[in-house]
C-alpha positions in Angstrom: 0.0 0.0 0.0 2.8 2.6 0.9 4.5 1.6 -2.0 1.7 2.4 -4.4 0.9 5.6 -2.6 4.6 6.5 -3.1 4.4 5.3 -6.8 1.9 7.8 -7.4 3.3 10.5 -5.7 6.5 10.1 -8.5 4.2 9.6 -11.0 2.2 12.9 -9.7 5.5 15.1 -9.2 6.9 13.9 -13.0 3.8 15.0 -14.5 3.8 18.4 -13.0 7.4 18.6 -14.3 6.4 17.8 -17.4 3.5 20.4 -17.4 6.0 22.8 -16.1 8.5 22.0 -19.3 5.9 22.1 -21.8 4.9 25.8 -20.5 8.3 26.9 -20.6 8.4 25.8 -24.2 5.8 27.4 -25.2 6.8 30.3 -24.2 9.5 30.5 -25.7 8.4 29.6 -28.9 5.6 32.4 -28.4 8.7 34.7 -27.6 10.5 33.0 -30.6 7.1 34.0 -32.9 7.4 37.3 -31.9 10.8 38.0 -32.3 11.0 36.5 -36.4 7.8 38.7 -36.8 9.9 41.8 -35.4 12.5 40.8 -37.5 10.8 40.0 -40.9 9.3 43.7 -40.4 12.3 45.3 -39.9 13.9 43.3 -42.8 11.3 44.5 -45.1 11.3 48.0 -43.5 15.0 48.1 -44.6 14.9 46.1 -47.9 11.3 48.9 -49.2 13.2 51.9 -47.8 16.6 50.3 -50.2 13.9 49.9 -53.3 13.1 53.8 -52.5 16.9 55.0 -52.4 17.3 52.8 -55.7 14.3 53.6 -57.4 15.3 57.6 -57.0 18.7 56.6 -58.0 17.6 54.8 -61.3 15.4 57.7 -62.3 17.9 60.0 -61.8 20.2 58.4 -63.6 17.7 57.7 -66.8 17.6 61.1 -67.0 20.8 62.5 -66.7 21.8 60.1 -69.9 18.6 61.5 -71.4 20.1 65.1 -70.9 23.3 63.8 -72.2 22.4 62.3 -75.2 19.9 65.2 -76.3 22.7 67.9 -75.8 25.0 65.6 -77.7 22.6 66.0 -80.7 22.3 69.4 -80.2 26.2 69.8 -80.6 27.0 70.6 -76.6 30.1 68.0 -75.4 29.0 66.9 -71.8 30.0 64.4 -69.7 27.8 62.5 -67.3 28.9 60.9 -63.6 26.5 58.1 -62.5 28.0 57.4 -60.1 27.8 61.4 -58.2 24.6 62.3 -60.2 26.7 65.2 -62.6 26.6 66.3 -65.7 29.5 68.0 -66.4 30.9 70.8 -68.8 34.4 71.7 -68.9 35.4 74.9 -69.5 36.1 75.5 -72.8 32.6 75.1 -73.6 31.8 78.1 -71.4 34.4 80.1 -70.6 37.5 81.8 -71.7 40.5 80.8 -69.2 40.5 82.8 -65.9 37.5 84.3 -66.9 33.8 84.0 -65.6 32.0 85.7 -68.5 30.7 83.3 -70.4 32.0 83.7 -74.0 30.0 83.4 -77.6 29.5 79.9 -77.3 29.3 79.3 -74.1 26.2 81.6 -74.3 24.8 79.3 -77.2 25.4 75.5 -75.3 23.9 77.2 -72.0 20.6 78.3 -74.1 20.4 74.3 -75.6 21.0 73.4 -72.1 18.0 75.1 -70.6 15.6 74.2 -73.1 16.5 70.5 -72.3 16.3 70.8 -68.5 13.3 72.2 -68.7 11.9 69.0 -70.6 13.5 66.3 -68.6 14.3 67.8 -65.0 10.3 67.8 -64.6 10.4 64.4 -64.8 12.5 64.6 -61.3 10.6 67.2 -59.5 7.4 69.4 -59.6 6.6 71.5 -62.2 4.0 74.9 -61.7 3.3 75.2 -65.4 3.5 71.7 -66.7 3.7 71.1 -71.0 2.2 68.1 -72.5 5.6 67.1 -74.6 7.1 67.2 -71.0 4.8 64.8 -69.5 4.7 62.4 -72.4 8.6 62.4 -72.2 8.2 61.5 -68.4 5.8 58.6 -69.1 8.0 57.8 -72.0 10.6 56.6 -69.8 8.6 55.0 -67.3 10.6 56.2 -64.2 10.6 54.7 -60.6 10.3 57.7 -59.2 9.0 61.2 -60.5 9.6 63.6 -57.0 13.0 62.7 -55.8 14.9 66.0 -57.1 15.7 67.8 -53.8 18.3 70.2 -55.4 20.2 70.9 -58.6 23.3 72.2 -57.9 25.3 74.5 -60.3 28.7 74.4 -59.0 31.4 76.5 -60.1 35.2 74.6 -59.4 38.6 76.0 -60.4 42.4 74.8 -60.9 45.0 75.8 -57.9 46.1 78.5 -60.4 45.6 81.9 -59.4 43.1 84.5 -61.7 43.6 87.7 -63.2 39.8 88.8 -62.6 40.6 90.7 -59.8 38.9 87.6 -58.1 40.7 84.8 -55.9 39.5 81.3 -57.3 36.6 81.4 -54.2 35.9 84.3 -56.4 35.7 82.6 -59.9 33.9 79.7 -59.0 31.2 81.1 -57.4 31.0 83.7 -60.2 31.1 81.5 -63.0 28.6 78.9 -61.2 26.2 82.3 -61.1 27.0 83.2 -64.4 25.5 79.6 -66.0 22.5 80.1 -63.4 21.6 83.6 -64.8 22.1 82.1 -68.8 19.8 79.4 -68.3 17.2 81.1 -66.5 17.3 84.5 -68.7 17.4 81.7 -71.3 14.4 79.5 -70.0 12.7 81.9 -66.9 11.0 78.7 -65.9 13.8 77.1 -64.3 13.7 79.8 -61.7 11.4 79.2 -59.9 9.1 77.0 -61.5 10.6 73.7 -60.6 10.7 73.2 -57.2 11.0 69.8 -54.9 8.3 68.5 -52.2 8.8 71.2 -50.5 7.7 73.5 -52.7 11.2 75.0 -52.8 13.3 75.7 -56.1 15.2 73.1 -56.9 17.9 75.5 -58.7 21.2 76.7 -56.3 24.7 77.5 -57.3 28.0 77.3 -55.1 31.0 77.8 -55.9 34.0 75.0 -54.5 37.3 76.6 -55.7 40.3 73.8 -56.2 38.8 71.6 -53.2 37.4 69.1 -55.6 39.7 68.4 -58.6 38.6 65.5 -60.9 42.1 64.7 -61.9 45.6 65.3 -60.1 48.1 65.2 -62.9 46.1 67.6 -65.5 44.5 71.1 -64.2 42.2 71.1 -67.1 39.9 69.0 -66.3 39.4 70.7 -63.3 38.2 74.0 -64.3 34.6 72.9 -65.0 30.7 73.4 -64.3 29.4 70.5 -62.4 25.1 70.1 -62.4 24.9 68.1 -59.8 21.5 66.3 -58.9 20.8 65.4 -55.0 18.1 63.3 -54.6 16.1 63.6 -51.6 15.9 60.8 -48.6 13.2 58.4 -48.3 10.2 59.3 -46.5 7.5 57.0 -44.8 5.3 58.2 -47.4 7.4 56.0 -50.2 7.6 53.5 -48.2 3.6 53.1 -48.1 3.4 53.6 -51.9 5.7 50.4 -52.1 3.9 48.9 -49.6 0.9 49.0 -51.8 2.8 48.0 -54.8 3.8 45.1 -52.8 0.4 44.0 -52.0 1.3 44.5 -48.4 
């Protein structure tokens, strides 16, 4: 009799051990659950918010090759970075050496150039008096993104040389990278303020870098240039919804 009672009393005491293992599992595989979920939401967080970066990024550069190849036709030598988001135009397309008046045809390639930016950088940005040729271009080349453009930067950069404009080469830079901002927007008016980003600010701006960004370190040409440089804007919660949808999340 005592030997059943103590029988049962094992039996009793491995069953409640038992109980108590399977609830610990559980829990942790509850906690486990949880934690993947976390995870696989974060993951996807990251990988939509890369799509966005790289959807901005392809756009850009679809049209900066567009820009290049239409200026090309037109008889204006540029050179496009895909890399940094640049189109670039040395300076003997524009200028006369130490000199930040544009010369004859600098005045002529500036004029072709704001024609064409005024077709294709719409297709980055918002536009306050849109043209049907511009948005059939746009749809034409079925972009990832259409509002990226934060800011197009006209920058003015120089050799170490000095100048004989009465300007140090802080001076010419920023001079010259003001001079192709007053050509294309005397040239095309709505460039001034009639592109503008999400926030509703002009995407146009000049600075001007002097010799702190050389291109090449054995040849000062190069150097002396005009640099349109694109930024593209960071990703905001409100793309990452749009892909959400596209998902089918």
């Amino acid at each position: 009799m005592e030997d059943d009672t103590a029988e049962e009393h094992d039996e009793g005491y491995f069953a409640s051990f038992t109980d108590l293992l399977v609830g610990i599992l559980f829990v942790f595989i509850i906690l486990l659950m949880v934690f993947a979920s976390n995870f696989n939401k974060q993951t996807q967080q990251t990988r939509e918010a890369t799509e966005a970066i790289t959807g901005m990024t392809e756009s850009r550069n679809k049209v900066l090759e567009e820009i290049q190849r239409s200026l090309q036709e037109s008889g204006v030598a540029v050179r496009v970075d895909l890399k940094q988001g640049i189109l670039r135009l040395p300076e003997s397309v524009l200028f006369d050496v130490g000199k930040y008046e544009l010369n004859e045809g600098g005045v002529d390639a500036l004029t072709k150039l704001a024609h064409v930016l005024n077709i294709y950088v719409p297709c980055l940005a918002k536009t306050k008096e849109p043209t049907v040729a511009t948005e059939k271009t746009c749809d034409q080349m079925q972009l990832k993104s259409r509002d990226g453009l934060e800011t197009l930067l006209i920058e003015g950069h120089t050799d170490h040389q000095g100048s004989d404009t009465g300007f140090d080469n802080w001076g010419l830079s920023a001079r010259r990278a003001i001079s192709v901002f007053q050509q294309i927007t005397h040239a095309v008016p709505a460039l001034d303020h009639g592109i503008v980003n999400m926030q509703d600010i002009p995407v146009l701006a000049v600075s001007g870098y002097e010799a702190r960004r050389p291109v090449s370190t054995t040849d000062l040409k190069p150097n002396r240039r005009i640099d349109l440089r694109f930024i593209m804007r960071s990703p905001t919660p409100e793309d990452v919804e749009r892909l959400q949808k596209k998902l089918g999340n």
